[in-house]
N, C-alpha and C positions, 0 to 999 in steps of 0.2 A: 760491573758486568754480572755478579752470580745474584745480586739484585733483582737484575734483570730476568735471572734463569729461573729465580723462585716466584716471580710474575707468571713467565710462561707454565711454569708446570704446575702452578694454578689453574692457567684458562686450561690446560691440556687435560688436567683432571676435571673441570666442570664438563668439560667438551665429551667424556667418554661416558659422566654421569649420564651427558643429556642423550647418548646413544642409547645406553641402554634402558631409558623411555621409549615403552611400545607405542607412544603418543606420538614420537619422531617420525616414524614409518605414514602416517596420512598427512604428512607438511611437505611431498618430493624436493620442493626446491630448498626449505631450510635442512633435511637431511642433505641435499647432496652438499653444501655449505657446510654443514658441520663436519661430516666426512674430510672433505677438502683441508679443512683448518688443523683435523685433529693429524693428516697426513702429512701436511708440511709443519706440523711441530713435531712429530715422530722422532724423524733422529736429531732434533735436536734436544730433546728430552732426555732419548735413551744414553748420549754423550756422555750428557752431566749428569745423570745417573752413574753411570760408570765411572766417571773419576769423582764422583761423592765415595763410592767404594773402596777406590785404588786410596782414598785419601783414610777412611774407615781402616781398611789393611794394613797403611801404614803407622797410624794412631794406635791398633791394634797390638802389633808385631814391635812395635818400640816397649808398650807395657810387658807384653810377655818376657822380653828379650830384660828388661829390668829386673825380675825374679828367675831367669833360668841360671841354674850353673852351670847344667852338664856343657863342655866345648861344644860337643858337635851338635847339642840344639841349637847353642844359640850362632855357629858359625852359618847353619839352615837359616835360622830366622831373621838375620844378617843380608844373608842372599833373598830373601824374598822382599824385604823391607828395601834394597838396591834396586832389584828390578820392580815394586811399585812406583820408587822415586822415578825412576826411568821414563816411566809410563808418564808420569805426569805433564810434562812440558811440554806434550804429544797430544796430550789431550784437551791440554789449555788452548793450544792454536787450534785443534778441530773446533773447539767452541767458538771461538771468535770470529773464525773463518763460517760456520754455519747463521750465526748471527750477524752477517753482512748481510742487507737486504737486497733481497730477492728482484731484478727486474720485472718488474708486474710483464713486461711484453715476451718471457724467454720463450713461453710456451705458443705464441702466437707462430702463427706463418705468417709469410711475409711478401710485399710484392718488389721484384727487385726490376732496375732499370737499367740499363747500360747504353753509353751515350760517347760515339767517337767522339774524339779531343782534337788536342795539334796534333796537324800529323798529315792533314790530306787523306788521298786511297790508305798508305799506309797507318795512319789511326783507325781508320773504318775496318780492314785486316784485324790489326792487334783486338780491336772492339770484339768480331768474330769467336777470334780465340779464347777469349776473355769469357765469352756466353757460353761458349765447349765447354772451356775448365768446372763454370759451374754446373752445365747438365750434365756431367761425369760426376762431378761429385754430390750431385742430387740423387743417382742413380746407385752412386756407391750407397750411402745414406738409407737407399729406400723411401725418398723421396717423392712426391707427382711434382711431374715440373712441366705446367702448363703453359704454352708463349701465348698472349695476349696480341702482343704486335712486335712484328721485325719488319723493319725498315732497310733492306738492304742495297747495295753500287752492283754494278754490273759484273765487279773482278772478285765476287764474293765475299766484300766487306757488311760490317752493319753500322749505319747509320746512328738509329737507335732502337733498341729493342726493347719489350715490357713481360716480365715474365712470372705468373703466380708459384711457389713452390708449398708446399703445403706438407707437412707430416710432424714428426716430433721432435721438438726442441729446434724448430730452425730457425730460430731469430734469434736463440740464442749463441748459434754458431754464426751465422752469417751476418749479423748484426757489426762486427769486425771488418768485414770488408768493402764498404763506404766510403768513399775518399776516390786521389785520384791515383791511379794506377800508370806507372810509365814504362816505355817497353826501347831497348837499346840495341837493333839486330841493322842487318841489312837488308834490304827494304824486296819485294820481289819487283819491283818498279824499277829498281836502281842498278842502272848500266856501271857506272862508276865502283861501283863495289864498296861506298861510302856508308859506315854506320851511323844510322839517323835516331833521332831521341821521340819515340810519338806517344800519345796519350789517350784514354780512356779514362770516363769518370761512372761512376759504382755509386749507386743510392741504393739502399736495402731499408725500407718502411717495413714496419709491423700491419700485419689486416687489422684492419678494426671494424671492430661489431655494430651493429644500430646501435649500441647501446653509447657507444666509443665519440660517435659523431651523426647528430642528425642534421641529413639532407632534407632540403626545400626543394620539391622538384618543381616547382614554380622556378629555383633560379639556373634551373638546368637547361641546356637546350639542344635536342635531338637530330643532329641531319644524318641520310642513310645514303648507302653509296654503293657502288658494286665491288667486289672483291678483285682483287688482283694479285699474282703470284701463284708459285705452286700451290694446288689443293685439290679437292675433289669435284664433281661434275658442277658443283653450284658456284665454283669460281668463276666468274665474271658472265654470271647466265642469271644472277640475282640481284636484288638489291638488301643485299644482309649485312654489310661492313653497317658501322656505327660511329658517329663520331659525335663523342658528348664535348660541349663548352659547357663549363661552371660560370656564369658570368660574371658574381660578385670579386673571383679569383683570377681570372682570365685563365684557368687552367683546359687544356685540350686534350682528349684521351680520343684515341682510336685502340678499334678491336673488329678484327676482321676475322680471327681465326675458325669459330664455330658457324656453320650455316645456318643457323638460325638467328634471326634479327633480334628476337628476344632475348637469345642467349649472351648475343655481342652484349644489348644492353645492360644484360644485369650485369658482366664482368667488367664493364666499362664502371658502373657505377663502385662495382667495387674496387678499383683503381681509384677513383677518386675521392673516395673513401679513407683510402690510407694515406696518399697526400693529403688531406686534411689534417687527417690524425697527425703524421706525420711533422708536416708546420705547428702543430701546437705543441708536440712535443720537444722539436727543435726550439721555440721560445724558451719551454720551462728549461731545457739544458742551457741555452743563454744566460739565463740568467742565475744560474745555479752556478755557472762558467766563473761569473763574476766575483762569487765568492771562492770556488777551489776550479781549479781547471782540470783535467783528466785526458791525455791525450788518447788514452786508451780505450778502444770505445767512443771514441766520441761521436765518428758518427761525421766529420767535421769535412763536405763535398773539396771545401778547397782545401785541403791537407795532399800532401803527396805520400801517401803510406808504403808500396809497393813499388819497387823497380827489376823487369826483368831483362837482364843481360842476359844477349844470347851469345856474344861471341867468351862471356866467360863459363859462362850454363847456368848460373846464379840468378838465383833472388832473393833481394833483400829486402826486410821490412822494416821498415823507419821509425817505426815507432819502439820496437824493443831491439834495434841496430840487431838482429835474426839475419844472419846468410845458410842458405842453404845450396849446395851445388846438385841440385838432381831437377833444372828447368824441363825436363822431359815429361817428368812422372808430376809436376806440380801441375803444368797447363793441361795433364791429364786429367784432372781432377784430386790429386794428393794433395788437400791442404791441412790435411788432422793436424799436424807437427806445428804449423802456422796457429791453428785453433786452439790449440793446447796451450803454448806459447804466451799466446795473447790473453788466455782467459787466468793464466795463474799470475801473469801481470797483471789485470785489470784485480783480480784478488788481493793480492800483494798491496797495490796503493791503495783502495779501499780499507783493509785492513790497516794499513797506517794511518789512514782519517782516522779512525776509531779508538787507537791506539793515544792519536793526538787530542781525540778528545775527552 
């Protein structure tokens, strides 16, 4: 590992040479690269710096402490050599823990999907609330949370829905809640008064850039349609809806929301966009699967991560066995506690890859 750290704080010191070349400043794009690199090595430079120090102090403080006689120096210099040691063990996991590599997609946004399960009306229901919880907690966040397309039943279910959210670090949080989602209440359908089991399933893709996946729009193909549902005067008085087929993939995207045709097209393309990206990334985890599995994060459609019981008010998430009893305030949008959760686990076992190798 400090192998490692005296690598980086090599390139971190070329990186700060090459700043202060006034030559830097007419290259925008290799400056903003070189900015970029020397930020995300920042703290982890300044780290091991620091317990280079904490280690200096206590090398230090052990010589000093070998020639003092008076008691009360060296009962002082005792105490400070105790609480360097302290420090150390503390610093050694921040390093390791900073040198777990970075998901190249954390900073992305992301397009997410949400798609009734079993269940009937009542999966379409549960689906609904499921798209609340997250435009609550997009909004908590600071979030834009753009809907692409809702597909909704007549008792105010969804079908399926496509929604862009955009802002900072959301794929790094939402990235967690992929999978499939199961819901344990009494149904608003249901005379009997019988608790039924229904399901929704959660895809959260990263956007990816032209740079991410280039489209052939030779193998795209465009048909236009008139809007339907609640919306403004151009609902069903246009022909602005959009519906792209990818044909090499048989993938189908609709996007009705914005009145302009144009507009539907480029968010439509952007959809399928990140399912591209998306399936290629799902491969590279395949096969990465193969050699370590990680259920954490994974990302994995047919996994069952979440279950929420409402006749107990709990939800539990499957993958770090997490019960939480406050269903009110989660399908509000309160999922930090869940995020937090998941992200020191997904930590946690990485960090033991590392360890293990």
């Amino acid at each position: 590992m400090f192998e490692k750290m005296e690598d980086l704080v090599r390139h971190y010191e070329e990186l700060e040479q090459e700043m202060s070349d006034p030559a830097l400043l007419s290259d925008q794009e290799r400056y903003v690269k070189v900015m970029k690199a020397r930020s995300e090595l920042t703290p982890i430079v300044e780290t091991y710096r620091l317990y280079l120090r904490t280690k200096q102090d206590i090398e230090e403080g052990r010589e000093l402490l070998g020639k003092e006689e008076d008691p009360e120096m060296r009962a002082l210099l005792s105490d400070e050599i105790d609480t360097a040691l302290a420090k150390l063990p503390g610093l050694e996991k921040e390093l390791k823990l900073l040198l777990i590599p970075k998901d190249p997609n954390d900073d992305k946004n992301v397009i997410l999907e949400i798609r009734a399960g079993a269940g009937g009306d009542e999966a379409a229901l549960f689906a609904a609330d499921v798209y609340r919880m997250y435009a609550r907690y997009a909004e908590a966040r600071r979030w834009k949370f753009e809907t692409t397309e809702y597909n909704e039943t007549g008792i105010g279910g969804l079908v399926k829905g496509t929604v862009l959210i955009s802002g900072t670090g959301v794929y790094s949080s939402m990235k967690y809640e992929s999978g499939v989602h199961r819901v344990q209440r009494i149904p608003k359908t249901e005379s009997g008064g019988r608790i039924h089991t229904s399901t929704c399933t959660v895809a959260v893709m990263p956007e990816a850039e032209d740079v991410d996946v280039e489209i052939d729009l030779n193998d795209c193909r465009f048909d236009v349609f008139r809007s339907s549902g609640n919306g403004g005067q151009s609902v069903n008085t246009t022909d602005s809806a959009v519906r792209l087929t990818h044909i090499p993939t048989g993938i189908v995207i609709s996007c009705q929301d914005e009145k302009s045709q144009l507009k539907n097209r480029d968010k439509a393309l952007k959809v399928l966009r990140a399912r591209l990206y998306d399936m290629e990334l799902r491969k590279q985890q395949e096969k990465e699967a193969a050699e370590r599995r990680s259920l954490i994060g994974s990302g994995d459609r047919s996994e069952k991560i979440r279950t929420y019981n409402f006749p107990q008010g709990r939800v539990t998430d499957h993958r770090i066995n997490l019960n939480l009893y406050r269903i009110d305030s989660i399908l509000d949008g309160d999922l930090y506690e869940f995020h937090d959760a998941l992200t020191a686990a997904d930590q946690a076992e990485k960090l033991s890859g590392i360890q293990d190798d």
